[in-house]
N, C-alpha and C positions, 0 to 999 in steps of 0.2 A: 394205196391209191396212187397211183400214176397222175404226175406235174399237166398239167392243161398244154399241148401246142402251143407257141406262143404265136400262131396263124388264129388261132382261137381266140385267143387274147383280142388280137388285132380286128378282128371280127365286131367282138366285144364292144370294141371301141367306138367302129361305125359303126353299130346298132346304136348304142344308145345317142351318136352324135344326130343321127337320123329321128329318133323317136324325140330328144329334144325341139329340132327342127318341126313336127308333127304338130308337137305341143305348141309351139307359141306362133306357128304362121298365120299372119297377121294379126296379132295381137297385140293390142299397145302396151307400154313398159306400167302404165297405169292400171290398165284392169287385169296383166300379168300379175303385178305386186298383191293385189287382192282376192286372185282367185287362189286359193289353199291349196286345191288339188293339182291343179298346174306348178304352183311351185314346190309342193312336195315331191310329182314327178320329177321336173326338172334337178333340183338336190340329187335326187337317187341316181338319175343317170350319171351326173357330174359328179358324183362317188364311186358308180361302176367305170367311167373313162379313167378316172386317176387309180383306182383300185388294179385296173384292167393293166392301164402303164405302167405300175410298180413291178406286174410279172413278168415284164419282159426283157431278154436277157439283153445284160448289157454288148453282148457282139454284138446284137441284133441293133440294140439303142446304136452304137459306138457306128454302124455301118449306115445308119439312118440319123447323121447328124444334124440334117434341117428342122425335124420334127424336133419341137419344145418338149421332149417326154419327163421333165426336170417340172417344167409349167402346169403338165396333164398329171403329175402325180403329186403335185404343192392344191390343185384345184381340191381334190379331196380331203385333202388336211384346213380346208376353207369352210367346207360344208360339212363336215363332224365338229361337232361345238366342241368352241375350246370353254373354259370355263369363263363365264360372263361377259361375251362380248358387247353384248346392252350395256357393261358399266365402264365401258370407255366413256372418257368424257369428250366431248365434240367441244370445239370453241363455235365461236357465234362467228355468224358471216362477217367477212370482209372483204372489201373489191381484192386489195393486195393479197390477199392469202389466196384467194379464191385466181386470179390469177398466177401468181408465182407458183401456186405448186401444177398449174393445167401446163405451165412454159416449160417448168421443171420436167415433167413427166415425157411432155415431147421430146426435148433435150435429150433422154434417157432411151428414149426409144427408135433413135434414126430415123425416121421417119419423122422427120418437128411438126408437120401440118397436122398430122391425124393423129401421132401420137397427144400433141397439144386437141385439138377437140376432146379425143377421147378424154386425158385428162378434164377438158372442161367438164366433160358430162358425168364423171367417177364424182368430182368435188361438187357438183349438182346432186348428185346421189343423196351424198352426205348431208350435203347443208340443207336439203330439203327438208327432210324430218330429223335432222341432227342424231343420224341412225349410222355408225361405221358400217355394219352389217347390209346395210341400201347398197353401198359402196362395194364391196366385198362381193355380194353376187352380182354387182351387174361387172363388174372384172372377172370373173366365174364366166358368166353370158357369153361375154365379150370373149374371152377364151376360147371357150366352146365351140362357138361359130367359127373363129378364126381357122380353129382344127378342124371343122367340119370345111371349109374353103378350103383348105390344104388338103385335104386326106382324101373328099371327093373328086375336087375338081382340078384339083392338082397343082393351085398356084403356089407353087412352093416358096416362088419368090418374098412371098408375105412372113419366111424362118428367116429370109437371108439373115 
């Protein structure tokens, strides 16, 4: 059997970054978290984009240095369970933690404004229902979309 095009692959990508988008427009992160079927969709695509970006050749990655294809193939190894992520143990809220790691994560991301929200909202994730996994896909989401912004519409600026 003959290796897939990796235009195919790319394909891949946008589909399912598309049929993500399908699944949750306008849907709150609320009755997202609760609806099964949606978030089993959502999982499966966000395993076919990172599956999709493992096969594609590294010239191809190496020539398309904006795209996070490192980000789109780490997202997959997110959403096939590792073994117990329910038995992390979460600590219990605090204003400082709960800050320092949202400043931190800004910091890390160039962008300090929105990286810091985003942070704010990942450690909302967490301390919500003191679930790492809350955390973990809504950075998955978050992802996703960002790739889907890039890949669509072509803000590339959003890789710088």
């Amino acid at each position: 059997m003959s290796p897939r095009d990796w235009r195919l692959r790319v394909q891949d990508i946008l589909e399912a970054i598309a049929a993500i988008q399908g699944y949750t427009a306008g849907m709150e992160y609320s009755v997202f978290t609760r609806d099964r079927r949606t978030v089993d969709a959502v999982l499966r695509n966000i395993t076919v984009i990172g599956e999709a970006a493992s096969r594609i050749p590294e010239a191809i990655q190496a020539a398309s240095p904006d795209i996070p294809w490192a980000d789109m193939r780490d997202m997959r190894n997110i959403v096939v369970p590792y073994p117990s992520v329910d038995d992390l143990s979460t600590a219990r809220f605090t204003w400082p933690s709960f800050l320092v790691s949202s400043v931190l994560f800004g910091a890390l991301h160039g962008r300090w404004l929105a990286g810091t929200i985003a942070g704010r909202f990942y450690a909302w994730a967490l301390y919500r229902r003191s679930r790492v996994d809350d955390a973990i896909l809504a950075r998955a989401i978050t992802n996703a979309l960002l790739a889907a912004d890039v890949l669509i519409l072509g803000h590339w600026e959003l890789w710088g």
